[in-house]
N, C-alpha and C positions, 0 to 999 in steps of 0.2 A: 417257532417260525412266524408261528401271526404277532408276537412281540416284537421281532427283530422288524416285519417289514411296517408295523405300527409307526415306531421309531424313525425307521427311514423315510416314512410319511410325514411328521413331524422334525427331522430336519430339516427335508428339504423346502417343508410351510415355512420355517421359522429361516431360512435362508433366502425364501422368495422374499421375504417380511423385511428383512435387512436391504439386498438390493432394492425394492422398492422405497424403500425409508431413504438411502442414497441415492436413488436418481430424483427423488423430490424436494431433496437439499437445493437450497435456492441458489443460484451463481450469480452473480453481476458484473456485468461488461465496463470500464470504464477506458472510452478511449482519450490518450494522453494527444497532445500536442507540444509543440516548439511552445514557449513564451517569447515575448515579443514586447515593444514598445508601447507598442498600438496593436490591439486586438488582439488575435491568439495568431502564431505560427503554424507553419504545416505538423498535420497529423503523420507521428511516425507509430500507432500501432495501439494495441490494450493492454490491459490488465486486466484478468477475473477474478476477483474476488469470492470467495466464501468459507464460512463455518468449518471448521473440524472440532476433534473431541479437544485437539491440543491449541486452540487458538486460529485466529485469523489466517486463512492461505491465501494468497497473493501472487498470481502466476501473470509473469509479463510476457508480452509478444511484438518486443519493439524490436525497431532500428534506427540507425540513422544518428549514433551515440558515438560519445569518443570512448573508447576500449581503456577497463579499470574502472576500481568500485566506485561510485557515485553516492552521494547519501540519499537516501532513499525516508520520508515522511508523510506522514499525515497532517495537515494544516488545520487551526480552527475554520477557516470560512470555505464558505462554496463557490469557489470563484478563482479564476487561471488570470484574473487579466492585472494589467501593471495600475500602479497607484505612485503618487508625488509623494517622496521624502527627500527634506532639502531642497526642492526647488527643481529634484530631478526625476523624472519616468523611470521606476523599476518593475522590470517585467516578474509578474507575478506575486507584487507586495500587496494586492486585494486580497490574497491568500490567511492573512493574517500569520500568527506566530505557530509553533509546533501544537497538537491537540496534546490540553492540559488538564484535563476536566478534575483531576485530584491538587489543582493548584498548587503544583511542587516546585515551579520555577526553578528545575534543577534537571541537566541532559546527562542520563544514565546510560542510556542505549537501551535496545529492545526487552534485555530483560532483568534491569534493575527497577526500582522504586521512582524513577523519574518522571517525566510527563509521559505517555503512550504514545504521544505523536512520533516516535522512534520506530521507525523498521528497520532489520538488519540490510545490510548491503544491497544496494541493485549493483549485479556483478556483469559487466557490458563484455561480449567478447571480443578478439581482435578485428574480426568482420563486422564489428557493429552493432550487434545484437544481443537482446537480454533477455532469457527463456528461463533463469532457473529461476524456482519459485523461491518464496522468503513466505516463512510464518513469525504470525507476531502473536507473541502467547498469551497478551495480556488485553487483546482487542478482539471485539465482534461486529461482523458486518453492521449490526445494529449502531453499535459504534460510532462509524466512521461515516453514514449515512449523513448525506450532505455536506461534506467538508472535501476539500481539497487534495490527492495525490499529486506531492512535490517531488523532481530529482532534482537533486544539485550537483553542480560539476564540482570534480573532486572525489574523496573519501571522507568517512565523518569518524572524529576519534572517541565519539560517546560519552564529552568531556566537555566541563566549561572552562578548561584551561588546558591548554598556554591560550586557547581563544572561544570565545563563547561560540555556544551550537556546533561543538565540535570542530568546529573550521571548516564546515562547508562553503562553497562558493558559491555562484551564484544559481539563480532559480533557473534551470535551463527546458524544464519541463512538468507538464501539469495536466493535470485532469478530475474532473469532480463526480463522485460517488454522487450515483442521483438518490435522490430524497424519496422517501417515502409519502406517500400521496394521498 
């Protein structure tokens, strides 16, 4: 008897220990906006970010989207705002290119050997909105700290052919993991 409830003493420490261990997992807010010409567009919502045992979780809470997968990335820079190529304003080219830090210059999707800048689908529904999470198994909030969250309008085929970067379209929205301080 004093063994049994020993033990039940000892689970339920070692299960306080766990839920504590989770509620001290760090989360981080990233909220997205429109890209735009000039400056940033209106804010349609966030993203939390954080840790699991199986990679980066990525939980959205937009609106304000066209309905169908969108390609969904991590950019090298920290910055939503447009930059001149060719003479013209692209919203969200300060962003720079996909996060590549293993220099593979090669778009595999989420969970092949390509750049990690790859997250699966932002999956929008017919009302507008994008709730379900996406984990990226090969990233950590440490990661992606200070660089850019891109959607592109469209789907992305995790491919550099028939078009490079999958054939996403353009940068329709953005938001940057804030840096550690």
């Amino acid at each position: 008897m004093k063994n049994s409830i020993a033990r039940t003493a000892l689970a339920g420490i070692a299960l306080s220990c766990l839920s504590l261990g989770a509620a001290a997992q760090e989360e981080v807010e990233v909220t997205i906006r429109k890209t735009a010409q000039i400056n940033l567009g209106a804010e349609i919502g966030v993203v939390h970010l954080s840790d699991s045992e199986y990679g980066l979780m990525l939980t959205p809470n937009l609106s304000d989207l066209e309905p169908g997968a969108h390609g969904f990335h991590v950019h090298e820079n920290g910055s939503c705002m447009a930059a001149e190529k060719e003479g013209k304003m692209i919203p969200g080219l300060d962003a720079g290119g996909h996060f590549d830090p293993d220099a593979t210059e090669s778009h595999e999707g989420p969970y092949h050997h390509g750049h990690r800048g790859d997250l699966p689908a932002l999956i929008v529904a017919a009302d507008g909105t994008a709730t379900m999470p996406v984990l990226a198994p090969r990233l950590t909030l440490a990661d992606v700290r200070g660089r850019a969250l891109m959607i592109h309008r469209g789907g992305d085929t995790y491919s550099d052919a028939p078009k490079v970067l999958g054939g996403g379209g353009p940068r329709i929205a953005c938001g940057v993991v804030p840096a550690l301080e």
